[in-house]
N, C-alpha and C positions, 0 to 999 in steps of 0.2 A: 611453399607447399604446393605441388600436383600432382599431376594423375595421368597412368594410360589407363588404367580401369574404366570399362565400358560402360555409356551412361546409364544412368538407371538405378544404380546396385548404390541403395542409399543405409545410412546407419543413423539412428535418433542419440542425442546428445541430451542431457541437460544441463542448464547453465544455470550456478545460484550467483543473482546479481545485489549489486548494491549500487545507487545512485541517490546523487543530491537531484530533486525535483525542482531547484530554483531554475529558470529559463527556458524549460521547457514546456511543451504544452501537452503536458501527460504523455500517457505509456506508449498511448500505442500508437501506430503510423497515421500518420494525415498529411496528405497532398501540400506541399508548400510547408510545410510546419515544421520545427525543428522538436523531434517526438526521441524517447528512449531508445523506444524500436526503429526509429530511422536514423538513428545514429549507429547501435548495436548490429544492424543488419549490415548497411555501409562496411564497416568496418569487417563484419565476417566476409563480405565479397572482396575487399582489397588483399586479405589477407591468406583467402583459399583460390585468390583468381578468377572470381564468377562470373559468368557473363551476366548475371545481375543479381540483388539482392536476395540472399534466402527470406523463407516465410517462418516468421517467427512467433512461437504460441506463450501468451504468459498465462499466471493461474489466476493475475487478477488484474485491472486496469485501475492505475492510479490518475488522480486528475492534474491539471498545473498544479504544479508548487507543491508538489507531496510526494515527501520520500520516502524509499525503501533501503533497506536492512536486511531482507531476507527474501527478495522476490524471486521466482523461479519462472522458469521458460525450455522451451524446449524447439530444437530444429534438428529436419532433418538433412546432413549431408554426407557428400558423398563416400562409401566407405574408404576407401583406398587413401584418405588422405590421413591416417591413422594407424598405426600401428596395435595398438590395443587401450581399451579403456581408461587405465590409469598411465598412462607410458608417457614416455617423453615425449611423444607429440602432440599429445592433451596438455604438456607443459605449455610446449611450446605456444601453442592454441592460443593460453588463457596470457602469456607476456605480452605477444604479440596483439591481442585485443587491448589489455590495460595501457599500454604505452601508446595508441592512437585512438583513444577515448579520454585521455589526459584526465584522469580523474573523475571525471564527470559521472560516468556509470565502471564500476569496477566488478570484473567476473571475478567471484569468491571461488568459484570450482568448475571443473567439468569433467563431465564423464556419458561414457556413451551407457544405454539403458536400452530395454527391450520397445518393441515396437507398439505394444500395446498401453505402454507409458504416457499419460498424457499431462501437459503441465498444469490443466485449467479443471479436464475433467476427473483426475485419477485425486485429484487433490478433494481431501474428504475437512479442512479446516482451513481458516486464514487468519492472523492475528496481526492487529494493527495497535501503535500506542498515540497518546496524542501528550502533549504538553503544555502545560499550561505556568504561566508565570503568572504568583501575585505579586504584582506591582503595577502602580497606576502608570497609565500609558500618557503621553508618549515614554516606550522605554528607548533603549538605545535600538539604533535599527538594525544591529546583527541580531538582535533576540527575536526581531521580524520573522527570521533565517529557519529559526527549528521549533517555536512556541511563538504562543495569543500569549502577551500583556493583557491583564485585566485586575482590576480595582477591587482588592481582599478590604478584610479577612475573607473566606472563605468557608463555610461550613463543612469541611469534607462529608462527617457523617450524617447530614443531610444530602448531600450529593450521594450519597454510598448505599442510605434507605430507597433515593429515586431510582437508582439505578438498578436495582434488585426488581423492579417492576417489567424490566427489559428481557430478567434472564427467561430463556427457554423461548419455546416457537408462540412467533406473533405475525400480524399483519402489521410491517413496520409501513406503512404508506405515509404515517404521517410526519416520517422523521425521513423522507427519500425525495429524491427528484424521479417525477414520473420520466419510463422512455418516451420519445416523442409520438405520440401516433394511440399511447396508450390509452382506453377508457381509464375515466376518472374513480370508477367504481372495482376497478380492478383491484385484491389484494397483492400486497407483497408481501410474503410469507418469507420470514429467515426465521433460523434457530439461532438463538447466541450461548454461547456453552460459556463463558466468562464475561463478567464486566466490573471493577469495581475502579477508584477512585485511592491513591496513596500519596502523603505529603514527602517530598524529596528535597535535600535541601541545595540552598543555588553553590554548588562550590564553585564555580567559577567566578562568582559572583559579578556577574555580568547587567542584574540591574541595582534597584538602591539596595543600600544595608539594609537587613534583616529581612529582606526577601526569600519567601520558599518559590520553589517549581512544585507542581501538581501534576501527576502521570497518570491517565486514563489506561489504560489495558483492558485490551474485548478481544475475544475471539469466537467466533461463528464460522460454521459450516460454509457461510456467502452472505457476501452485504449489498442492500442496493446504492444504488448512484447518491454521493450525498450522507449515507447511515449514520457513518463513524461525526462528522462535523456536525449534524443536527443533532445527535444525542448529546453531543459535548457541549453543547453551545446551549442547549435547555440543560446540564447538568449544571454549569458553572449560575445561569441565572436561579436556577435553586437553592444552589450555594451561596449566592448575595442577596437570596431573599427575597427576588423580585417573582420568582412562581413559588405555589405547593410543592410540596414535595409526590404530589398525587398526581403531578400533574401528566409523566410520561406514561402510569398506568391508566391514565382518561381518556388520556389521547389514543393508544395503541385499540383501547374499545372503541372508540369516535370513527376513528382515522381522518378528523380532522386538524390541518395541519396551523389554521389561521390564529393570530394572534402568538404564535411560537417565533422566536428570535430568529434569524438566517442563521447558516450553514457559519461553523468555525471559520477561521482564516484555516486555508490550505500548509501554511509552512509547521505549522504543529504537530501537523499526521504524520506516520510512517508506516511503513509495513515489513512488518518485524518477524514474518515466520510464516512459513505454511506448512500443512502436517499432509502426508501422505501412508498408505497402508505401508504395512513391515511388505519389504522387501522392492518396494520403490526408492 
Protein backbone atom coordinates (compact mmCIF):
# COMPACT_ATOMS: atom_id res chain seq x y z
CA UNK A 1 0.00 0.00 0.00
CA UNK A 2 1.09 3.84 -0.92
CA UNK A 3 0.51 6.99 -1.79
CA UNK A 4 1.10 10.20 -3.96
CA UNK A 5 -1.38 12.02 -1.97
CA UNK A 6 0.21 15.01 -0.42
CA UNK A 7 1.36 14.87 3.12
CA UNK A 8 -0.77 15.99 5.72
CA UNK A 9 -4.33 14.84 4.44
CA UNK A 10 -4.81 12.17 7.30
CA UNK A 11 -8.18 9.88 8.05
CA UNK A 12 -8.74 8.39 11.73
CA UNK A 13 -9.30 4.58 11.80
CA UNK A 14 -10.46 2.34 14.58
CA UNK A 15 -9.18 -0.83 15.33
CA UNK A 16 -10.99 -3.37 17.72
CA UNK A 17 -8.18 -5.47 19.09
CA UNK A 18 -7.68 -8.74 20.78
CA UNK A 19 -4.25 -9.92 22.44
CA UNK A 20 -2.86 -12.63 24.73
CA UNK A 21 -1.09 -10.35 27.51
CA UNK A 22 1.52 -13.20 28.29
CA UNK A 23 5.07 -11.57 27.33
CA UNK A 24 4.43 -8.47 27.14
CA UNK A 25 4.86 -5.65 29.32
CA UNK A 26 1.48 -4.08 28.92
CA UNK A 27 -0.38 -1.88 26.37
CA UNK A 28 1.26 0.76 25.77
CA UNK A 29 4.75 1.84 24.29
CA UNK A 30 7.95 1.72 26.50
CA UNK A 31 11.47 2.32 25.32
CA UNK A 32 13.18 -1.16 25.01
CA UNK A 33 10.19 -3.14 26.01
CA UNK A 34 8.31 -5.40 24.05
CA UNK A 35 4.59 -3.56 24.60
CA UNK A 36 1.10 -4.10 22.32
CA UNK A 37 1.43 -0.92 21.02
CA UNK A 38 5.06 -1.36 19.79
CA UNK A 39 4.36 -4.26 18.18
CA UNK A 40 0.81 -3.02 16.70
CA UNK A 41 2.51 0.31 15.48
CA UNK A 42 5.69 -1.69 14.08
CA UNK A 43 3.69 -3.55 12.04
CA UNK A 44 1.10 -0.60 10.77
CA UNK A 45 4.50 1.19 9.51
CA UNK A 46 5.85 -2.09 7.53
CA UNK A 47 2.89 -2.50 6.15
CA UNK A 48 1.67 1.28 4.92
CA UNK A 49 5.61 2.06 4.49
CA UNK A 50 6.11 4.71 7.19
CA UNK A 51 9.04 6.37 7.70
CA UNK A 52 8.19 5.53 11.39
CA UNK A 53 5.70 4.36 13.64
CA UNK A 54 2.13 5.80 13.86
CA UNK A 55 0.89 7.15 17.36
CA UNK A 56 -1.56 5.02 18.52
CA UNK A 57 -4.55 5.83 21.17
CA UNK A 58 -6.12 3.03 23.21
CA UNK A 59 -9.21 3.51 25.49
CA UNK A 60 -7.47 1.87 28.25
CA UNK A 61 -3.99 0.65 29.37
CA UNK A 62 -3.72 -2.97 30.50
CA UNK A 63 -0.75 -4.01 32.57
CA UNK A 64 1.88 -7.23 32.08
CA UNK A 65 0.10 -10.30 31.67
CA UNK A 66 -3.49 -8.93 31.10
CA UNK A 67 -5.63 -9.66 28.40
CA UNK A 68 -7.96 -8.19 26.15
CA UNK A 69 -11.04 -9.39 24.19
CA UNK A 70 -12.41 -6.25 23.25
CA UNK A 71 -9.73 -3.36 23.40
CA UNK A 72 -10.18 -0.48 21.05
CA UNK A 73 -7.61 2.14 19.79
CA UNK A 74 -7.49 4.49 17.18
CA UNK A 75 -4.72 6.14 14.61
CA UNK A 76 -4.57 8.49 12.38
CA UNK A 77 -3.24 7.80 8.85
CA UNK A 78 -2.81 8.79 5.85
CA UNK A 79 -5.99 9.06 3.60
CA UNK A 80 -5.20 7.89 0.26
CA UNK A 81 -4.04 4.60 1.44
CA UNK A 82 -7.86 3.57 1.53
CA UNK A 83 -10.34 3.31 -0.60
CA UNK A 84 -13.36 3.63 1.66
CA UNK A 85 -14.25 2.67 5.22
CA UNK A 86 -15.42 -0.74 4.76
CA UNK A 87 -13.72 -1.75 1.28
CA UNK A 88 -11.23 -3.76 0.42
CA UNK A 89 -8.38 -2.15 1.56
CA UNK A 90 -9.62 -2.00 5.19
CA UNK A 91 -9.45 -5.85 4.38
CA UNK A 92 -6.60 -5.79 3.17
CA UNK A 93 -5.35 -3.63 6.36
CA UNK A 94 -6.61 -6.05 8.95
CA UNK A 95 -4.74 -9.57 6.79
CA UNK A 96 -1.89 -7.97 6.44
CA UNK A 97 -1.64 -6.75 10.23
CA UNK A 98 -2.88 -10.43 11.78
CA UNK A 99 -0.28 -12.41 9.66
CA UNK A 100 2.76 -10.32 11.04
CA UNK A 101 1.61 -10.06 14.52
CA UNK A 102 1.32 -14.01 14.52
CA UNK A 103 -1.45 -14.20 16.80
CA UNK A 104 -0.17 -12.37 19.34
CA UNK A 105 -2.54 -9.29 19.15
CA UNK A 106 -5.30 -9.92 16.47
CA UNK A 107 -7.20 -6.77 14.70
CA UNK A 108 -11.02 -7.87 15.00
CA UNK A 109 -12.10 -4.81 12.72
CA UNK A 110 -11.37 -1.64 11.18
CA UNK A 111 -12.83 1.18 9.98
CA UNK A 112 -12.12 4.62 9.31
CA UNK A 113 -14.46 7.12 11.79
CA UNK A 114 -14.92 10.86 12.12
CA UNK A 115 -12.19 13.02 13.50
CA UNK A 116 -13.83 13.95 16.55
CA UNK A 117 -13.72 10.00 17.49
CA UNK A 118 -11.51 9.44 20.26
CA UNK A 119 -10.69 5.76 21.46
CA UNK A 120 -9.92 6.65 25.24
CA UNK A 121 -11.95 9.83 25.42
CA UNK A 122 -15.27 9.35 23.38
CA UNK A 123 -15.31 5.95 25.27
CA UNK A 124 -18.20 6.63 28.15
CA UNK A 125 -17.56 2.61 29.78
CA UNK A 126 -14.89 -0.21 30.11
CA UNK A 127 -15.68 -3.86 31.09
CA UNK A 128 -13.16 -6.09 32.29
CA UNK A 129 -13.77 -10.11 33.55
CA UNK A 130 -11.40 -11.75 35.78
CA UNK A 131 -11.30 -15.68 36.56
CA UNK A 132 -10.96 -17.42 39.01
CA UNK A 133 -10.26 -21.11 39.52
CA UNK A 134 -11.28 -23.19 42.68
CA UNK A 135 -8.73 -25.41 43.09
CA UNK A 136 -5.78 -25.76 45.36
CA UNK A 137 -2.75 -24.53 43.71
CA UNK A 138 -0.06 -25.56 42.59
CA UNK A 139 -2.63 -26.16 39.58
CA UNK A 140 -1.30 -26.94 36.20
CA UNK A 141 0.78 -24.06 34.75
CA UNK A 142 -1.42 -23.35 31.74
CA UNK A 143 -4.33 -22.36 34.18
CA UNK A 144 -1.33 -19.68 35.20
CA UNK A 145 -2.18 -18.46 31.47
CA UNK A 146 -6.04 -17.06 31.97
CA UNK A 147 -7.03 -17.47 35.89
CA UNK A 148 -5.65 -17.39 39.86
CA UNK A 149 -5.79 -21.02 41.33
CA UNK A 150 -7.11 -20.59 44.73
CA UNK A 151 -8.12 -23.04 47.67
CA UNK A 152 -12.50 -23.35 47.61
CA UNK A 153 -14.94 -23.78 48.57
CA UNK A 154 -15.74 -20.59 47.85
CA UNK A 155 -18.78 -18.38 49.22
CA UNK A 156 -19.93 -16.82 45.96
CA UNK A 157 -22.86 -15.22 47.80
CA UNK A 158 -20.67 -13.68 50.32
CA UNK A 159 -18.33 -12.46 47.68
CA UNK A 160 -21.64 -11.03 45.61
CA UNK A 161 -22.99 -9.17 49.17
CA UNK A 162 -19.14 -7.55 49.26
CA UNK A 163 -19.26 -6.49 46.17
CA UNK A 164 -22.60 -4.68 46.09
CA UNK A 165 -20.65 -2.26 48.34
CA UNK A 166 -18.46 -1.34 45.27
CA UNK A 167 -21.36 -0.46 43.11
CA UNK A 168 -21.97 3.28 42.16
CA UNK A 169 -19.36 6.30 42.63
CA UNK A 170 -16.64 5.97 45.34
CA UNK A 171 -13.23 6.98 46.28
CA UNK A 172 -11.62 3.65 45.20
CA UNK A 173 -7.90 4.73 46.57
CA UNK A 174 -7.87 1.82 48.57
CA UNK A 175 -8.32 -0.87 46.08
CA UNK A 176 -5.58 1.28 43.44
CA UNK A 177 -2.10 1.89 43.02
CA UNK A 178 -1.37 5.54 43.50
CA UNK A 179 0.27 7.42 40.08
CA UNK A 180 3.76 8.18 41.07
CA UNK A 181 4.08 11.80 42.27
CA UNK A 182 0.44 11.58 43.66
CA UNK A 183 -0.49 12.96 47.28
CA UNK A 184 -1.44 10.20 49.41
CA UNK A 185 -4.60 12.13 50.36
CA UNK A 186 -5.81 12.43 47.01
CA UNK A 187 -9.19 10.68 46.06
CA UNK A 188 -9.77 8.45 43.29
CA UNK A 189 -13.19 8.69 42.36
CA UNK A 190 -14.69 5.87 39.66
CA UNK A 191 -18.18 5.00 39.21
CA UNK A 192 -18.82 1.20 38.71
CA UNK A 193 -22.15 0.53 36.88
CA UNK A 194 -21.67 -3.58 37.36
CA UNK A 195 -19.92 -5.91 39.59
CA UNK A 196 -20.99 -9.21 40.60
CA UNK A 197 -19.48 -12.70 41.03
CA UNK A 198 -21.07 -16.10 38.95
CA UNK A 199 -20.02 -19.81 39.44
CA UNK A 200 -18.96 -21.46 35.77
CA UNK A 201 -18.24 -24.73 35.35
CA UNK A 202 -14.44 -25.99 34.34
CA UNK A 203 -15.24 -27.66 31.00
CA UNK A 204 -12.23 -28.05 29.92
CA UNK A 205 -11.31 -29.38 32.88
CA UNK A 206 -8.08 -28.34 33.15
CA UNK A 207 -7.53 -28.52 36.87
CA UNK A 208 -8.59 -31.49 39.50
CA UNK A 209 -12.18 -33.07 39.25
CA UNK A 210 -14.86 -31.34 40.33
CA UNK A 211 -13.37 -28.08 40.12
CA UNK A 212 -15.55 -24.93 39.17
CA UNK A 213 -14.09 -21.36 37.51
CA UNK A 214 -15.42 -18.28 39.21
CA UNK A 215 -16.04 -15.15 36.74
CA UNK A 216 -15.79 -11.61 38.07
CA UNK A 217 -17.60 -9.07 35.48
CA UNK A 218 -17.28 -5.08 36.39
CA UNK A 219 -17.87 -2.53 34.29
CA UNK A 220 -17.26 1.25 35.15
CA UNK A 221 -17.09 4.48 33.36
CA UNK A 222 -12.79 4.22 34.31
CA UNK A 223 -10.60 2.14 36.57
CA UNK A 224 -7.63 3.18 38.45
CA UNK A 225 -4.13 1.43 38.20
CA UNK A 226 -4.64 -1.88 40.09
CA UNK A 227 -8.95 -1.71 40.50
CA UNK A 228 -10.09 -4.59 38.81
CA UNK A 229 -6.91 -7.16 40.91
CA UNK A 230 -7.51 -5.51 44.22
CA UNK A 231 -11.14 -5.88 44.29
CA UNK A 232 -10.77 -9.47 43.17
CA UNK A 233 -8.30 -10.39 45.42
CA UNK A 234 -10.24 -9.00 48.78
CA UNK A 235 -13.44 -10.59 47.01
CA UNK A 236 -12.01 -14.17 46.83
CA UNK A 237 -10.56 -13.74 50.58
CA UNK A 238 -14.19 -12.90 51.52
CA UNK A 239 -15.25 -15.81 50.01
CA UNK A 240 -12.73 -18.18 52.07
CA UNK A 241 -13.58 -16.39 54.98
CA UNK A 242 -10.51 -14.79 55.76
CA UNK A 243 -12.21 -10.96 55.81
CA UNK A 244 -15.97 -9.55 56.55
CA UNK A 245 -18.01 -9.21 54.20
CA UNK A 246 -18.10 -5.33 55.26
CA UNK A 247 -14.92 -5.14 54.56
CA UNK A 248 -14.67 -3.37 50.82
CA UNK A 249 -17.51 -1.02 52.18
CA UNK A 250 -14.91 0.15 55.38
CA UNK A 251 -12.39 0.55 53.35
CA UNK A 252 -13.86 2.70 50.36
CA UNK A 253 -14.98 5.10 53.68
CA UNK A 254 -11.32 4.63 55.20
CA UNK A 255 -9.53 4.74 52.10
CA UNK A 256 -7.12 2.80 53.78
CA UNK A 257 -5.56 0.26 52.04
CA UNK A 258 -3.16 -1.66 54.89
CA UNK A 259 -3.82 -5.12 55.98
CA UNK A 260 -5.80 -5.73 52.42
CA UNK A 261 -4.24 -8.82 50.32
CA UNK A 262 -1.99 -7.64 47.01
CA UNK A 263 -3.27 -7.16 43.67
CA UNK A 264 -4.75 -10.65 41.80
CA UNK A 265 -2.27 -12.28 39.57
CA UNK A 266 -2.33 -10.43 36.20
CA UNK A 267 -3.22 -13.63 33.96
CA UNK A 268 -6.98 -13.78 35.20
CA UNK A 269 -7.92 -10.28 33.84
CA UNK A 270 -9.18 -9.17 30.51
CA UNK A 271 -10.72 -6.60 28.91
CA UNK A 272 -13.77 -7.54 27.34
CA UNK A 273 -15.76 -4.52 25.91
CA UNK A 274 -15.86 -0.88 25.78
CA UNK A 275 -19.19 0.94 25.17
CA UNK A 276 -19.19 4.18 23.14
CA UNK A 277 -22.15 6.77 22.42
CA UNK A 278 -24.71 5.60 19.20
CA UNK A 279 -23.11 6.49 16.54
CA UNK A 280 -19.32 5.88 17.39
Amino acid sequence: MSSSEPPGVTQRWRLDLAYDGRGYHGFAAQPGQDTVVGDLSAALARTLRLSEPPEIVGAGRTDAGVHALGQVVHVDLAAPFFRDDRGVEAERLVASLNSQLGGRVRVLDACAVSGDFHARYSATWRAYRYLVLEAPPPALDLTAAWSWAVAGPLDVAAMNRAAGAALGEHDFRAFCRRPDGAPTEQPLVRDVLELSWERRADDWTLAAANASALRLWIRARSFCHHMVRCLASTMVAVGQGRLSEETIGERLATGRRDGLPGPAPAGGLALVAVGYPEGF
